[in-house]
C-alpha positions as CSV (number, residue, x, y, z in Angstrom):
1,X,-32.1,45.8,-16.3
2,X,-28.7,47.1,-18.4
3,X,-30.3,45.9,-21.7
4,X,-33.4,47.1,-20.8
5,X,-33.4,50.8,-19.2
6,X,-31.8,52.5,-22.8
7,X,-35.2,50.9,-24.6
8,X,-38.0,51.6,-21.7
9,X,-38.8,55.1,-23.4
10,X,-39.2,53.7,-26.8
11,X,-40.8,50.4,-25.7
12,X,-43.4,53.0,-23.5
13,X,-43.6,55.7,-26.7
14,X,-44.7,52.7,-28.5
15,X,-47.2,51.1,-26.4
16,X,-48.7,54.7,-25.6
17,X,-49.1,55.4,-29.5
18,X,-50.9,52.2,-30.0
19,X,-53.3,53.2,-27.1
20,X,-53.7,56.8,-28.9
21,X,-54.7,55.6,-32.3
22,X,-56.9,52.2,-30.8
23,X,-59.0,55.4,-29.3
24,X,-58.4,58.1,-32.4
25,X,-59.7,55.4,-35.1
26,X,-62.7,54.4,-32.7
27,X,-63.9,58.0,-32.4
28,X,-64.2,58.0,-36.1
29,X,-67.3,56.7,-37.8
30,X,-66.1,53.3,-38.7
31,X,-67.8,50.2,-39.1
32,X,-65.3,48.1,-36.8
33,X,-66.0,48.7,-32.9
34,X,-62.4,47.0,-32.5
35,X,-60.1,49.0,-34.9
36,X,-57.2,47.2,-33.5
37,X,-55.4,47.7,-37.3
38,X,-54.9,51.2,-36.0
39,X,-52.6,50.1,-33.1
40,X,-51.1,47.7,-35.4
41,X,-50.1,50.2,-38.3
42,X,-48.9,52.1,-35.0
43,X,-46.7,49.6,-33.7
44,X,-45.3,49.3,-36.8
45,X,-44.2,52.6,-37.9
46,X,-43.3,53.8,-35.0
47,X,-41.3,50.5,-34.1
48,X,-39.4,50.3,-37.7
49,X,-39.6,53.9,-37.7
50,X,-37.5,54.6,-34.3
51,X,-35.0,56.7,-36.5
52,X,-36.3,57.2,-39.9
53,X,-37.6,60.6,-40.2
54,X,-38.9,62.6,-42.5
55,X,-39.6,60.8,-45.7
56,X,-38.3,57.7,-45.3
57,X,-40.8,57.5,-42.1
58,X,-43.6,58.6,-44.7
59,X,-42.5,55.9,-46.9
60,X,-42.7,53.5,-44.1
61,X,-46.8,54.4,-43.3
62,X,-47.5,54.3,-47.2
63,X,-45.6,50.8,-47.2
64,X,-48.1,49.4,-44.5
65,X,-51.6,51.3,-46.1
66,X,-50.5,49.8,-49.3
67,X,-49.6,46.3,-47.8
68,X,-53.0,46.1,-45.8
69,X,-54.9,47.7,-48.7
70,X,-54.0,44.6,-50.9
71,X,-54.7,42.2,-48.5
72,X,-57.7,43.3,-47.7
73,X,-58.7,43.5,-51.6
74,X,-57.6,39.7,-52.4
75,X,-59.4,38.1,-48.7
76,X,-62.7,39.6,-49.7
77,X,-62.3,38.5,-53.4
78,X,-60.9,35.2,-53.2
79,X,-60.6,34.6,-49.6
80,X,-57.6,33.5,-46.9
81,X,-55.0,30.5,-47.6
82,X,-51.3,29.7,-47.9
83,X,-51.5,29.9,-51.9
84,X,-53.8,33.6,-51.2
85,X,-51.1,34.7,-48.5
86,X,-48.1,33.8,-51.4
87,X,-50.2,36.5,-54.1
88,X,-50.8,39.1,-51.4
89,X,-47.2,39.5,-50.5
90,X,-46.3,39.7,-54.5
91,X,-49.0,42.0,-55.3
92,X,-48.0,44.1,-52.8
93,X,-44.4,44.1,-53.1
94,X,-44.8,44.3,-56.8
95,X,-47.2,47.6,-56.2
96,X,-44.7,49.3,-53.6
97,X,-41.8,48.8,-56.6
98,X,-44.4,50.0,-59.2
99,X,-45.6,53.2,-56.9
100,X,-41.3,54.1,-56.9
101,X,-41.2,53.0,-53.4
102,X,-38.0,52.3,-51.0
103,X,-36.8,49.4,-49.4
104,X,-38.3,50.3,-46.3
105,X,-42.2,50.6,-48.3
106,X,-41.5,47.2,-50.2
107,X,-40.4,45.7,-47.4
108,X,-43.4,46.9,-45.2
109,X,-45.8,46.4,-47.6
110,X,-45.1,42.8,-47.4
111,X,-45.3,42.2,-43.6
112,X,-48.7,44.4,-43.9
113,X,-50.1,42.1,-46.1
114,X,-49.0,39.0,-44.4
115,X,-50.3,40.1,-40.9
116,X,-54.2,41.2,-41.7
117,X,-54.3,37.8,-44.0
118,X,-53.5,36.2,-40.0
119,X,-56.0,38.0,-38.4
120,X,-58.8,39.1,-40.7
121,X,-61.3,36.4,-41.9
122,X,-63.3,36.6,-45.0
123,X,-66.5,36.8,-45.5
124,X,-67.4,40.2,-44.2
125,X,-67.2,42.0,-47.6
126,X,-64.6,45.2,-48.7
127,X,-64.5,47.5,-46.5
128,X,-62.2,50.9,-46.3
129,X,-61.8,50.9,-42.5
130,X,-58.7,49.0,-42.6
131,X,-56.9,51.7,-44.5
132,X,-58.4,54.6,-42.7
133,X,-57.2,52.3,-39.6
134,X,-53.6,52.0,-41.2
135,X,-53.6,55.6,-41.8
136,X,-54.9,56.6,-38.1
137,X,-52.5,54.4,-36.6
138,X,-49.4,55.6,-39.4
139,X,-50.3,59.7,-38.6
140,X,-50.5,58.6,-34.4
141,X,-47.1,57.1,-34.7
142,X,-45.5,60.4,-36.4
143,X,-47.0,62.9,-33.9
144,X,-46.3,60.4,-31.1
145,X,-42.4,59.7,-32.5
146,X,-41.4,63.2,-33.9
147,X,-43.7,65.9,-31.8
148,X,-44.2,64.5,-27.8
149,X,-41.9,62.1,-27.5
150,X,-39.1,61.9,-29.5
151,X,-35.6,60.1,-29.2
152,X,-32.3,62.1,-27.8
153,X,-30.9,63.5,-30.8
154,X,-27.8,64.1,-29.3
155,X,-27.8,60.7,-28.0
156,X,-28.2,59.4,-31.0
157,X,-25.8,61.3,-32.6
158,X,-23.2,61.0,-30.6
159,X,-23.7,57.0,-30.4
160,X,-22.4,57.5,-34.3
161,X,-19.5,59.9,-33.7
162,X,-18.0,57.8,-31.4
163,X,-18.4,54.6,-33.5
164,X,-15.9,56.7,-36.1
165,X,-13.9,58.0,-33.7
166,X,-13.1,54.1,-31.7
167,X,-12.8,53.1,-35.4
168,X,-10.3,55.8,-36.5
169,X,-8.3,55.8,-33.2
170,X,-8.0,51.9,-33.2
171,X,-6.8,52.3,-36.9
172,X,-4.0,54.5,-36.0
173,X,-3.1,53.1,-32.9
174,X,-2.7,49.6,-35.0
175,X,-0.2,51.5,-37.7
176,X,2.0,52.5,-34.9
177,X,2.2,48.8,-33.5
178,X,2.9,47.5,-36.8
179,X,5.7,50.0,-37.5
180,X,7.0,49.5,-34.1
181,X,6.8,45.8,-34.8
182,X,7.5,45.5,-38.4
183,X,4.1,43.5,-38.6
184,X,2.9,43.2,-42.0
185,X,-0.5,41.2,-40.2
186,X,-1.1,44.5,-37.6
187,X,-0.6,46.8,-40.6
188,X,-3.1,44.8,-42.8
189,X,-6.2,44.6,-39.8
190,X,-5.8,48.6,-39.3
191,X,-6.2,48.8,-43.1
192,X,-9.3,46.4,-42.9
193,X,-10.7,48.7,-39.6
194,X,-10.0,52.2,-41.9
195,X,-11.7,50.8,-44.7
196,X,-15.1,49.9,-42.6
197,X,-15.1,53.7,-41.4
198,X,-16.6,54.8,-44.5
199,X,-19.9,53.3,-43.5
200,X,-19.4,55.2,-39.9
201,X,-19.5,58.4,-41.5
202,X,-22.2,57.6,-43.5
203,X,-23.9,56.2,-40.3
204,X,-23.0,59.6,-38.8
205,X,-24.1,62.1,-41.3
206,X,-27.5,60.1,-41.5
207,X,-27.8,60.4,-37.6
208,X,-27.0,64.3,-37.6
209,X,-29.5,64.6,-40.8
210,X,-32.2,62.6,-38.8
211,X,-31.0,64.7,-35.1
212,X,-31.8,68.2,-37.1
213,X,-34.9,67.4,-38.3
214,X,-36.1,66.0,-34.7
215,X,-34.5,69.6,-33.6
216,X,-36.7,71.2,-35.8
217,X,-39.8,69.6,-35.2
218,X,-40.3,68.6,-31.6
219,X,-39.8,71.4,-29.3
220,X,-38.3,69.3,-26.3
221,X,-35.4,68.4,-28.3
222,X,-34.2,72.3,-29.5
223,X,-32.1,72.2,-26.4
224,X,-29.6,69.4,-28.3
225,X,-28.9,71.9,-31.6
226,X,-26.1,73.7,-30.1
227,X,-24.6,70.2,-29.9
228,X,-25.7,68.9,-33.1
229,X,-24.4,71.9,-34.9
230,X,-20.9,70.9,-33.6
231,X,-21.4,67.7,-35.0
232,X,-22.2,68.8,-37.9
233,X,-19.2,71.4,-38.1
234,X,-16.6,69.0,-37.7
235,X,-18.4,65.9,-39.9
236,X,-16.1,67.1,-43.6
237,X,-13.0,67.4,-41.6
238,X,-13.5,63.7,-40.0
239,X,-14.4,62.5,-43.5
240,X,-10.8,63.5,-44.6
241,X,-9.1,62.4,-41.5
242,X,-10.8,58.4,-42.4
243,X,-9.4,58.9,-45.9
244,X,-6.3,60.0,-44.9
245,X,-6.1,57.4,-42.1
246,X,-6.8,54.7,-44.7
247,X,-4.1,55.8,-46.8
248,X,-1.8,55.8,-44.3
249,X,-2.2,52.1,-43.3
250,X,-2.2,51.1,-46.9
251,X,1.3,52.8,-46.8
252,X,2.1,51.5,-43.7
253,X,1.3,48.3,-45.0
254,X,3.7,48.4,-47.9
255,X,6.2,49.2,-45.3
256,X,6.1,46.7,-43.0
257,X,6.5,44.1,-45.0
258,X,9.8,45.2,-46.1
259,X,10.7,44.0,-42.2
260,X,12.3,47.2,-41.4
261,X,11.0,48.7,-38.4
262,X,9.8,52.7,-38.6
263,X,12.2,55.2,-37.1
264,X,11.4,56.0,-33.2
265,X,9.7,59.7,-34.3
266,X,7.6,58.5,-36.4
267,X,6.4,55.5,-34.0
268,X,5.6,58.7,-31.5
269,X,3.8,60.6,-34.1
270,X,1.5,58.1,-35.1
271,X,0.8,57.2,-30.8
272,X,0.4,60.8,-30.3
273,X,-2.2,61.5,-33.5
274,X,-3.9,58.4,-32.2
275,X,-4.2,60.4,-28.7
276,X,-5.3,63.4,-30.5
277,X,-8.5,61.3,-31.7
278,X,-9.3,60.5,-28.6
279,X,-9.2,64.0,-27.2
280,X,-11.4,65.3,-30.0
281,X,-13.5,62.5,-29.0
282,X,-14.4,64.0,-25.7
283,X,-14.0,67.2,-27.0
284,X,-18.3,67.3,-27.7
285,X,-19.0,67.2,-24.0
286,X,-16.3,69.4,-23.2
287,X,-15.2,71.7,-25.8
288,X,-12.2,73.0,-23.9
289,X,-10.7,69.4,-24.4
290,X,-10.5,70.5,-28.0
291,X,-7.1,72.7,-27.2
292,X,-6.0,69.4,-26.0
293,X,-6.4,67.8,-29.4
294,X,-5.2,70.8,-31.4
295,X,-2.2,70.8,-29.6
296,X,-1.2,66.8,-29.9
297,X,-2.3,67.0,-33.4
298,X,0.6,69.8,-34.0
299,X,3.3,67.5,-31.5
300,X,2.5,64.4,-34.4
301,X,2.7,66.4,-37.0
302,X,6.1,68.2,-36.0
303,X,7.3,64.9,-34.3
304,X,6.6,63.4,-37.9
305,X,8.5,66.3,-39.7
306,X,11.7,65.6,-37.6
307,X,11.8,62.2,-38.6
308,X,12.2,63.1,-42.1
309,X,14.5,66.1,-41.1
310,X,16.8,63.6,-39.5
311,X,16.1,60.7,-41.9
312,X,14.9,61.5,-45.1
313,X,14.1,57.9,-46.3
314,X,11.9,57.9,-49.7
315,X,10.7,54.7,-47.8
316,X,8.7,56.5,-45.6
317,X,7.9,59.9,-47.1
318,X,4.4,58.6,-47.9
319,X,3.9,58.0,-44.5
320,X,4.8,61.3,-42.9
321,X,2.7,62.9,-45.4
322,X,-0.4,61.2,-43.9
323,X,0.7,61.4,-40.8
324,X,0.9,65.2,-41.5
325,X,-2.4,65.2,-43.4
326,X,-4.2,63.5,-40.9
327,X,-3.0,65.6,-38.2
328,X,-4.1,68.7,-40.0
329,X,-7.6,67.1,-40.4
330,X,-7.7,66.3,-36.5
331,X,-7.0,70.4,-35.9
332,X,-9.2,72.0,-38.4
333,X,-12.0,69.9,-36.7
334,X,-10.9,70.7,-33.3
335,X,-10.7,74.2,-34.5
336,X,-14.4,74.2,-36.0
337,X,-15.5,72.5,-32.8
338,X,-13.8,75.3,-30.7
339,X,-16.0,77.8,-32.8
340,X,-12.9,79.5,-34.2
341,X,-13.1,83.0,-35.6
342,X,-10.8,82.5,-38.3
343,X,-12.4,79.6,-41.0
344,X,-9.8,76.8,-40.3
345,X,-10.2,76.4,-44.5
346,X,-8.8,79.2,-45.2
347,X,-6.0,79.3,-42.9
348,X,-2.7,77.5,-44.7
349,X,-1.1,74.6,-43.7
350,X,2.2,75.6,-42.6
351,X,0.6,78.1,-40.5
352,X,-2.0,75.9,-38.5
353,X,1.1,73.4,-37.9
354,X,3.6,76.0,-36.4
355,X,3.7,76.0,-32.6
356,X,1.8,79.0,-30.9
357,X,4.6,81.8,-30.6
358,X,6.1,80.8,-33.8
């Protein structure tokens, strides 16, 4: 029941748009009294489809018409067979790539092809009904998926956000226990962990780009915007904090295996950034926990000043400077999040990093 209640609206959205376009495509004068292809292009789209908006969910329909359009071409000219089923799925493929078509149509246009050569039997003569079929069942799913009934955007979105921000806190959290430690090894996995959450944010800016237009279109979701748009506000400052965070670890790196463990400031800097993530992490359900990262942000980055204040090692200048960097990225997004008055881009470093009263 854990695995299964986060899928039972989907799994239901899908089985109702099957039903839908079955009884759309037999309303239609059609030859077929059984235009089960409809529910299968439905299944289809709207399963692969789950979230891929937009064009890429166009892409997806056109993949399938195409697909079935092919196979139903090649059964009623030279009929079914493991040697026929083999040209389908080239001819198919081959036309998705010729049409300028995605992975997702190529891909598609294949399995298309493949399942009416299963099911359809030769013999009956060409007929269009499959395609209008494919199309019925294609146009059900995008009504279904992006008008009545689509996904949580915010769920969605959020699902990414905190895949960055567990990947980015872990990150941190590993440089302090390799400069604590002197462990080249710890250093090296949070280097390997920063350099993986470049395909988070892509992950994330694709889920906020896929949550607007869902926003946009289906009026049950317009509720979630308020929240997307916070998303979306703080998305370039967390792309700067996972570059500076990989830099930091590659520095870190180079330090630790000199042996030489990090100065007791800086250990506390890099914990209390690594807290700072994790407040602006629940900082999107509760936006007054975003003082709470502005303000461990600034300890770490004063805490990280000190150090070189007191010990102005060359050694481990790089390292502040990330620390620092980092820590300025974590405020300006806490600051956007907060819905400051003042752009947090145009405010100077120095300034954001002082302590209030300063």
């Amino acid at each position: 029941m854990r695995r299964l209640r986060p899928r039972l609206l989907p799994i239901a959205q899908t089985a109702l748009a099957a039903v839908v376009a079955y009884y759309v495509a037999l309303a239609l004068p059609l030859d077929d009294n059984r235009p089960v292809f409809a529910s299968i292009a439905a299944v289809i789209s709207l399963g692969v489809s789950y979230q891929e908006r937009g064009r890429r969910a166009v892409e997806l329909i056109g993949g399938v018409v195409l697909g079935l359009t092919v196979a139903d071409v090649i059964i009623h000219v030279i009929g079914g067979g493991p040697l026929q089923i083999g040209l389908m799925i080239i001819l198919a493929m081959s036309a998705a790539v010729v049409v300028g078509g995605g992975e997702l149509l190529i891909s598609e246009a294949a399995v298309s092809a493949l399942l009416l050569a299963s099911l359809e039997r030769a013999g009956s003569g060409f007929t269009p009904d499959r395609i209008i079929e494919a199309l019925v069942g294609g146009a059900v799913a995008l009504v279904v998926g992006t008008l009545f009934f689509p996904p949580d955007p915010g769920l969605l979105v959020g699902r990414a956000a905190q895949k960055v921000f567990a990947d980015l806190g872990e990150t941190i959290e590993r440089v302090a226990d390799a400069l604590a430690a002197a462990d080249p090894q710890r250093a090296q996995d949070a280097l390997e962990t920063a350099r993986g959450i470049d395909a988070d944010i892509d992950a994330l800016e694709e889920a906020v780009a896929t949550a607007r237009e869902m926003v946009r279109f289906a009026p049950p979701r317009r509720r979630a915007r308020s929240e997307l748009e916070r998303h979306a506000a703080t998305l370039p400052h967390l792309d700067f904090a996972v570059r500076n965070a990989r830099v930091l670890a590659r520095h870190a790196l180079r330090y630790s295996r000199s042996r030489l463990v990090a100065p007791d400031g800086l250990i506390e800097a890099t914990r209390e950034l690594a807290q700072a993530v994790w407040a602006l992490a629940g900082s999107y359900d509760d936006p007054a926990r975003a003082e709470e990262a502005q303000a461990r942000a600034r300890v770490a980055a004063l805490r990280a000043r000190e150090t070189f204040e007191r010990e102005p090692d060359l050694a481990l200048t790089e390292i502040i400077s990330q620390v620092r960097s980092t820590a300025v990225d974590v405020m300006r997004a806490a600051e956007a999040l907060a819905g400051a008055p003042r752009a947090t881009d145009e405010m100077p470093t120095e300034e954001m990093l002082a302590a209030p009263g300063d």
